[in-house]
N, C-alpha and C positions, 0 to 999 in steps of 0.2 A: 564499575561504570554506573555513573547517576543515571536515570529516566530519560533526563533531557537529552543527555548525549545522545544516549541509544536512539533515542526519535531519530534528533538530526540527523544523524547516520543513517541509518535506513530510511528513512525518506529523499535523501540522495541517491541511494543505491535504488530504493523502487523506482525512482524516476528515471535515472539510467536503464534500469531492467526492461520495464514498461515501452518506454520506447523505443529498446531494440527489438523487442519484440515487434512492436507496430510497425517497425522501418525494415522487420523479416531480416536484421544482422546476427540478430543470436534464435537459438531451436526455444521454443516456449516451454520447454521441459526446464530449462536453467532459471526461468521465472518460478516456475513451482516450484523449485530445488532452493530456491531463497526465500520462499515463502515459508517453507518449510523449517528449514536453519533458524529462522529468526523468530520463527515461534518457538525452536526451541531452546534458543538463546534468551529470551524473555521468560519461558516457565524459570530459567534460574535466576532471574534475578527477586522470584516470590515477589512478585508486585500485588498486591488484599487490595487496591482502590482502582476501581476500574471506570469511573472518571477521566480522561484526558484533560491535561491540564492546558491547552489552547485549541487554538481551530487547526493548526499544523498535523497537531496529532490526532484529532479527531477524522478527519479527511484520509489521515498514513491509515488507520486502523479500519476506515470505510475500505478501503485500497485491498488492506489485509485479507477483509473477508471477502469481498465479491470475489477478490482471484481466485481466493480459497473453495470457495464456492461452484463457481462458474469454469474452473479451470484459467491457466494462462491460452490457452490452444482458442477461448472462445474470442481471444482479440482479434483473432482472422476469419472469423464466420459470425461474429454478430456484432452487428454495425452498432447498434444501440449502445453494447456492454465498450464498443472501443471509443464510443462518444463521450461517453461518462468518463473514464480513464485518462481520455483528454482533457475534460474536462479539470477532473483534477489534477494533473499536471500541471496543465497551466494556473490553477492556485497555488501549486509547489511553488514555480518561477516567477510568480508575481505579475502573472498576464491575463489572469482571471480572479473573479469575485470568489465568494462563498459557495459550492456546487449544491445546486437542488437536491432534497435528499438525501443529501450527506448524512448517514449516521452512523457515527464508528466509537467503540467501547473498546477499553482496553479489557483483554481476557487477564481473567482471575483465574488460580489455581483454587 
């Protein structure tokens, strides 16, 4: 599977994920259990440039780390971290700009 693909895909699937979370239809544990997967789907495809090649992916990879970070569970107790996450959603769908702050690296092995 090429880079590009892999974005698109998971950045559909985070968007979905993301807002079941927010909308409380799926447990936030299934957010961190795809955050998880798809990091470790990515150490295999040896990606050495950790550049993203658009704002797509750049914004997916922001997305990456704050959950990773922060947990999925902090979309229900801090208002801020579920603004942002909005925020980039709606650059996923095309209902928002470029999100403030945005800085997202693709992890290198």
């Amino acid at each position: 599977m090429i880079i590009e693909q892999f974005i698109n895909e998971r950045v559909r699937q985070m968007t979905s994920y993301v807002s079941a979370v927010i909308e409380q239809t799926i447990h936030h544990t299934e957010l961190d259990k795809f955050i998880l997967d798809t990091m470790e789907e990515w150490a295999s495809l040896n990606v050495t440039d950790e550049t993203p090649s658009n704002a797509q992916e750049r914004v997916f990879w922001h997305l990456m780390h704050e959950v990773s970070l922060h947990g999925a569970q902090a979309l229900h107790q801090n208002l801020f971290f579920k603004s942002e996450m909005n925020t980039c959603l709606d650059f996923f769908n095309g209902k928002g700009s470029y999100p403030i702050d945005c800085i997202g690296w693709r992890p290198i092995a």
